[in-house]
C-alpha positions in Angstrom: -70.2 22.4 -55.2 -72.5 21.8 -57.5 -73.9 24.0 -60.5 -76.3 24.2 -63.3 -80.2 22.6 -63.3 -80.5 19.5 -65.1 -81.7 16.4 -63.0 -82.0 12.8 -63.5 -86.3 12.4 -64.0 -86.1 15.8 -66.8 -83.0 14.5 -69.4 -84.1 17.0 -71.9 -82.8 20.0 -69.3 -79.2 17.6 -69.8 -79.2 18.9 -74.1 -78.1 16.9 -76.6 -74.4 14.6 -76.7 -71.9 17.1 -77.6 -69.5 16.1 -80.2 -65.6 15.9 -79.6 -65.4 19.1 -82.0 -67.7 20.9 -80.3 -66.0 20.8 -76.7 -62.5 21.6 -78.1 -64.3 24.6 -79.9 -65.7 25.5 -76.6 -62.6 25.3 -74.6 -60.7 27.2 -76.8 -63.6 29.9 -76.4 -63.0 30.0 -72.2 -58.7 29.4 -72.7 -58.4 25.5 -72.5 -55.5 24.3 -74.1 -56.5 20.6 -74.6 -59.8 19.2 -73.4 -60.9 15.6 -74.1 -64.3 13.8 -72.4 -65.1 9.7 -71.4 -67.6 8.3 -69.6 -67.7 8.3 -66.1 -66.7 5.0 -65.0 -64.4 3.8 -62.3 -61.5 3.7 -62.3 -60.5 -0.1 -61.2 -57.2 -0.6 -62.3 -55.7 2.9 -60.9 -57.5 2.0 -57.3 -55.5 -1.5 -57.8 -52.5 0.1 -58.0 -53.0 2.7 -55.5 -53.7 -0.3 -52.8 -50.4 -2.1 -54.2 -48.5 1.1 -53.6 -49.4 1.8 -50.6 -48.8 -2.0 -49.9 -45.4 -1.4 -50.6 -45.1 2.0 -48.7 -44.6 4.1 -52.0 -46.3 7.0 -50.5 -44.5 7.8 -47.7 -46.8 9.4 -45.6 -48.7 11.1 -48.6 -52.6 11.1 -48.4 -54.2 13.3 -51.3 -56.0 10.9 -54.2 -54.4 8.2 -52.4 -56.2 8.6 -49.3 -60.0 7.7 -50.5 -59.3 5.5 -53.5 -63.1 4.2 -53.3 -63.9 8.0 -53.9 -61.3 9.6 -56.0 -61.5 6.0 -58.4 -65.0 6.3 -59.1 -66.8 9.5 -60.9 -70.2 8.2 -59.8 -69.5 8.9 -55.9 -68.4 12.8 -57.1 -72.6 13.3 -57.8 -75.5 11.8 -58.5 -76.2 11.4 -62.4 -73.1 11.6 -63.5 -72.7 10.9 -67.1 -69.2 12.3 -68.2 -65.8 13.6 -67.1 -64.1 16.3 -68.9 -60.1 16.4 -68.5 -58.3 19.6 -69.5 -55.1 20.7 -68.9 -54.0 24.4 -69.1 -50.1 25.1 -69.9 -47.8 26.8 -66.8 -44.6 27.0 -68.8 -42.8 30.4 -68.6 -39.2 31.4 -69.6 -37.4 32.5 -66.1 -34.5 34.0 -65.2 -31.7 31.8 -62.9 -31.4 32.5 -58.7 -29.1 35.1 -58.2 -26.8 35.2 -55.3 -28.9 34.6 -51.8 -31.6 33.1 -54.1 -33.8 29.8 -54.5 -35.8 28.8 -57.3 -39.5 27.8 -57.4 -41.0 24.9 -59.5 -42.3 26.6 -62.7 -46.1 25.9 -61.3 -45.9 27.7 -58.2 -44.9 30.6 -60.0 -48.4 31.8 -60.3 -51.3 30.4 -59.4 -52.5 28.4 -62.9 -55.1 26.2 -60.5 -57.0 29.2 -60.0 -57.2 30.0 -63.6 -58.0 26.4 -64.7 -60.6 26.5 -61.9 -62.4 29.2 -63.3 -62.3 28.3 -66.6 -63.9 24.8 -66.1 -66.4 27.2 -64.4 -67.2 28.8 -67.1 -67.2 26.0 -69.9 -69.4 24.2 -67.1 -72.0 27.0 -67.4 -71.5 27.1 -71.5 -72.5 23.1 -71.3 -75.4 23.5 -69.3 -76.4 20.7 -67.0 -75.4 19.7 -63.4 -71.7 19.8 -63.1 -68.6 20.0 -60.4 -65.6 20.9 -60.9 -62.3 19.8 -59.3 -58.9 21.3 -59.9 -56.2 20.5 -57.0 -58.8 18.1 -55.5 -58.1 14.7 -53.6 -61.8 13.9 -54.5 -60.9 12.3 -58.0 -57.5 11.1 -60.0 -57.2 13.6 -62.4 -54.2 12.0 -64.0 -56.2 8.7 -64.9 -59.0 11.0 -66.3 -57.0 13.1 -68.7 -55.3 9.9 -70.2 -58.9 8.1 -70.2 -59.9 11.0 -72.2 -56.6 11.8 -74.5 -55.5 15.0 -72.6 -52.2 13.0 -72.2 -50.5 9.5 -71.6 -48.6 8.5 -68.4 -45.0 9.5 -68.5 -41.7 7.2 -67.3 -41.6 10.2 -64.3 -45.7 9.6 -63.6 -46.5 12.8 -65.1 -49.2 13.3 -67.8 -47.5 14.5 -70.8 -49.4 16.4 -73.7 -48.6 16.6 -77.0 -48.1 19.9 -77.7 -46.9 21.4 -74.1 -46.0 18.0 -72.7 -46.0 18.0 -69.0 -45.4 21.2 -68.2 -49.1 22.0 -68.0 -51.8 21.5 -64.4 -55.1 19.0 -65.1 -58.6 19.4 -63.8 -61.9 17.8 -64.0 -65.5 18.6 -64.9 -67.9 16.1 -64.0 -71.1 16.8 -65.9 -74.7 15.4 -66.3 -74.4 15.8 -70.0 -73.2 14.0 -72.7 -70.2 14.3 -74.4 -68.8 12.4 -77.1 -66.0 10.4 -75.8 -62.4 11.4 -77.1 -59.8 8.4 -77.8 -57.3 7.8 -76.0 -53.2 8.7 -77.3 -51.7 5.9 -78.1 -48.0 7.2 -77.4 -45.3 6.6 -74.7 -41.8 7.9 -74.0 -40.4 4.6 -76.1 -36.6 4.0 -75.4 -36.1 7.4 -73.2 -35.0 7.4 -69.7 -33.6 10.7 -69.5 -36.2 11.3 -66.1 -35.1 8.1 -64.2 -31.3 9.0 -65.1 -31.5 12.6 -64.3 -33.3 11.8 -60.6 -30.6 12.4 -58.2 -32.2 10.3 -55.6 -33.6 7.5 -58.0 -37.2 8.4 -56.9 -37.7 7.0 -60.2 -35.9 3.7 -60.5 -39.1 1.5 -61.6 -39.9 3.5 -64.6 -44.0 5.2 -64.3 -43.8 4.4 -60.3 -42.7 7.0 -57.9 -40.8 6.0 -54.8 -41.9 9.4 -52.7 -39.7 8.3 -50.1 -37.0 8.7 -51.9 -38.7 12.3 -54.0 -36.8 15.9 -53.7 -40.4 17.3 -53.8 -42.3 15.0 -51.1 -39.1 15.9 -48.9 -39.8 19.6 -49.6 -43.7 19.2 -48.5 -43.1 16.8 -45.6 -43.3 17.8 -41.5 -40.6 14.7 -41.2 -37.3 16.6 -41.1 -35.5 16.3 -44.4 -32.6 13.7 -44.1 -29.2 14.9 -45.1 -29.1 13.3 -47.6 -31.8 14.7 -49.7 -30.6 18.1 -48.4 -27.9 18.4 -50.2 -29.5 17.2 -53.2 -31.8 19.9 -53.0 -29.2 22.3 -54.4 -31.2 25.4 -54.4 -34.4 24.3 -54.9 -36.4 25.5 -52.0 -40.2 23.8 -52.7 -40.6 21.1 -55.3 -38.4 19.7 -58.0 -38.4 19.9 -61.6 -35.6 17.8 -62.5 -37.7 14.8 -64.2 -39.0 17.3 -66.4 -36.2 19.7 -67.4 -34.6 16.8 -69.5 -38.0 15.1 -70.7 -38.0 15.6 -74.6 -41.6 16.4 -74.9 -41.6 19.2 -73.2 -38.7 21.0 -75.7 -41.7 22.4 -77.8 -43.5 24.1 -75.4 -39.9 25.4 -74.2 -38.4 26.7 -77.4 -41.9 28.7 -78.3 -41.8 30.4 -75.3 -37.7 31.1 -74.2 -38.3 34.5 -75.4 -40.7 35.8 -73.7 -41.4 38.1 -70.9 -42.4 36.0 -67.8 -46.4 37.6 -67.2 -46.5 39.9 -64.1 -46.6 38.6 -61.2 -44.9 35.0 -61.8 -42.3 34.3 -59.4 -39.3 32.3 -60.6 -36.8 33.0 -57.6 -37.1 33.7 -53.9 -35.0 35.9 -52.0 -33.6 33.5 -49.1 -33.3 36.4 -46.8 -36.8 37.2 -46.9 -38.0 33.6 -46.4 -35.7 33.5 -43.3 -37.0 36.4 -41.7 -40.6 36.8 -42.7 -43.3 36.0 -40.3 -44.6 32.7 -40.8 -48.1 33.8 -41.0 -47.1 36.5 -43.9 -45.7 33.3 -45.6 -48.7 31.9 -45.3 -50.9 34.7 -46.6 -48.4 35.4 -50.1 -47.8 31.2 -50.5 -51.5 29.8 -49.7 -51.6 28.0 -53.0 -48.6 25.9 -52.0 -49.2 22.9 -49.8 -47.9 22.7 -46.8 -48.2 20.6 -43.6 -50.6 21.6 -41.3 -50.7 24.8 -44.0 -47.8 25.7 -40.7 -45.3 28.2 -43.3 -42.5 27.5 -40.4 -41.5 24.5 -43.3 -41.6 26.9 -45.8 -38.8 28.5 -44.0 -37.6 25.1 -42.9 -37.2 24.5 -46.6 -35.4 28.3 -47.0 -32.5 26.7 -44.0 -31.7 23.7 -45.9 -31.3 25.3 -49.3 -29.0 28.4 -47.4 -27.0 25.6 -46.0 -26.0 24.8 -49.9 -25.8 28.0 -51.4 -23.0 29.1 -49.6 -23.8 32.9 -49.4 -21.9 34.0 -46.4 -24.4 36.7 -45.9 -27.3 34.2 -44.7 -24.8 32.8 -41.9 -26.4 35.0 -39.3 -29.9 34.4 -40.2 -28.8 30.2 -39.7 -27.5 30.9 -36.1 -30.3 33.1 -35.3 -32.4 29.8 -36.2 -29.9 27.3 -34.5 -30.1 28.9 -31.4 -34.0 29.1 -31.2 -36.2 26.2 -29.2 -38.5 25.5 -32.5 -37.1 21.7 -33.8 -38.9 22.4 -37.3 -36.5 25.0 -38.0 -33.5 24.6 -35.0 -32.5 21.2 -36.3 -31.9 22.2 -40.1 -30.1 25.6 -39.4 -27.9 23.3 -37.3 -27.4 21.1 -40.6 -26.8 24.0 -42.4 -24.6 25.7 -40.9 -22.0 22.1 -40.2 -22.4 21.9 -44.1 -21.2 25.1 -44.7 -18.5 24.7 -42.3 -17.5 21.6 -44.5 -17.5 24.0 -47.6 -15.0 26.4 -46.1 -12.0 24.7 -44.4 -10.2 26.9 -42.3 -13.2 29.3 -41.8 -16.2 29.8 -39.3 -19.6 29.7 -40.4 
């Protein structure tokens, strides 16, 4: 959607170029925590890559950016008179407490919805700026990865991940396209040198050619696909039960962030953990309703709780083992097929015993 009232044949409605200084003053203003601006131009060597990924079958069956690189690769198709695009990133990173028995973890940004928040506040600094803008958080529509290292938000990890200074990756990126001017920010000349903690630390080697993912082979992909998880990647999931956040637990860059906030409270509502037994038996639609800022296939929660099977078939908490026959025996596939996994695993945990 588009906002504000500038157009192309009235430039004086646009205002004057905005200096660097200015926008970070602003963003701090509306909660930013690191903003950076370039001009919109395509984005030719990202839309090369995408086409020699997908060549290779990188993506799986993962659409997203990928799926409309002539779009998503070039700020001018976003809106007429576009002039710049303004990258920001806004930091997710809370201290958590471990899964307790009969519990799976959540990647650190699904525990509370920073998307929205960074939505808003682009908003906001779009209405401070003045001009014709859009903004896109979350959005297939535009790369926001290759935008925030155009404009010094961040450089390109060994993992793929766009790693900030100050709270490294551990932050979500979104885009304001704007009629307006803003003095362009330079890009960070840094990279992760010599480290390959992330590539050594993927249990699956999703990450085997360092900066290219290999979703085939990616915990998280596996976690958001409607292909049934091989069993393989199952038990790799450990208790994990949407996501991953291996490749960034180890990365160095993100041990600031870390050690600043350890001790403190996690802010109400953030969800760290999920009881398993409440996955298994929840209504899918109620799933739904409480986890609509996850993606899902066909947004169908049935692989939310697909996802709740696989990681009860590694936990080993005896107390799910009815809940996993109860699934076994239905006629759903999505869900009969794991439990069946699950339950042969746990079986292969406990000689001697019956699951």
């Amino acid at each position: 959607m588009l906002h504000g009232a500038c157009v192309a044949d009235e430039p004086e409605r646009c205002g004057p170029r905005m200096r660097a200084a200015e926008l970070k003053s602003l963003a701090r203003e509306v909660g930013i925590d690191v903003i950076g601006a370039a001009p919109a131009a395509p984005y030719e060597r990202t839309k090369a890559a995408i086409a020699e990924r997908r060549r290779r079958g990188l993506f799986a069956d993962m659409h997203f950016t990928m799926a409309r690189p002539e779009v998503s690769c070039n700020p001018h198709h976003l809106f007429d008179g576009a002039r710049t695009v303004i990258s920001a990133a806004l930091c997710y990173f809370d201290a958590g407490e471990s899964p307790a028995e009969g519990e799976a973890k959540l990647p650190r940004y699904a525990w509370r919805d920073r998307y929205q928040d960074l939505r808003a506040r682009l908003d906001q600094l779009g209405r401070r700026l003045g001009g014709d803008y859009r903004v896109l958080v979350d959005d297939n529509d535009h790369v926001d990865r290759e935008g925030a290292a155009r404009a010094g938000v961040g450089f390109y990890g060994k993992n793929t991940m766009l790693i900030t200074e100050r709270f490294g990756s551990w932050v979500v990126l979104g885009t304001l396209v704007t009629t307006g001017e803003v003095e362009p920010s330079d890009p960070l000349e840094l990279d992760c040198g010599e480290c390959s903690l992330c590539i050594d630390a993927c249990p699956t080697r999703a990450l085997d050619e360092p900066g290219t993912l290999d979703a085939n082979r990616c915990l998280s992909y596996w976690t958001q696909s409607r292909k049934q998880i091989p069993e393989a990647y199952a038990q790799e999931l450990d208790n994990q039960v949407y996501g991953c956040d291996i490749c960034q637990e180890v990365c160095p860059w993100n041990r600031p962030i870390e050690r600043e906030r350890s001790g403190a409270p996690a802010p109400a509502g953030a969800e760290a953990t999920i009881s398993l037994r409440a996955w298994l038996e929840a209504d899918a639609a109620d799933l739904r309703a409480r986890y609509d800022h996850l993606y899902f296939p066909r947004n169908d929660a049935r692989f939310l709780k697909r996802n709740a099977i696989v990681v009860a078939g590694n936990v080993g908490d005896d107390a799910l083992v009815p809940l996993l026959e109860r699934h076994a025996s239905t006629a759903d596939p999505v869900l009969q097929e794991p439990a069946k996994a699950s339950l042969a695993r746990l079986r292969g945990k406990r000689p001697g015993k019956t699951a």
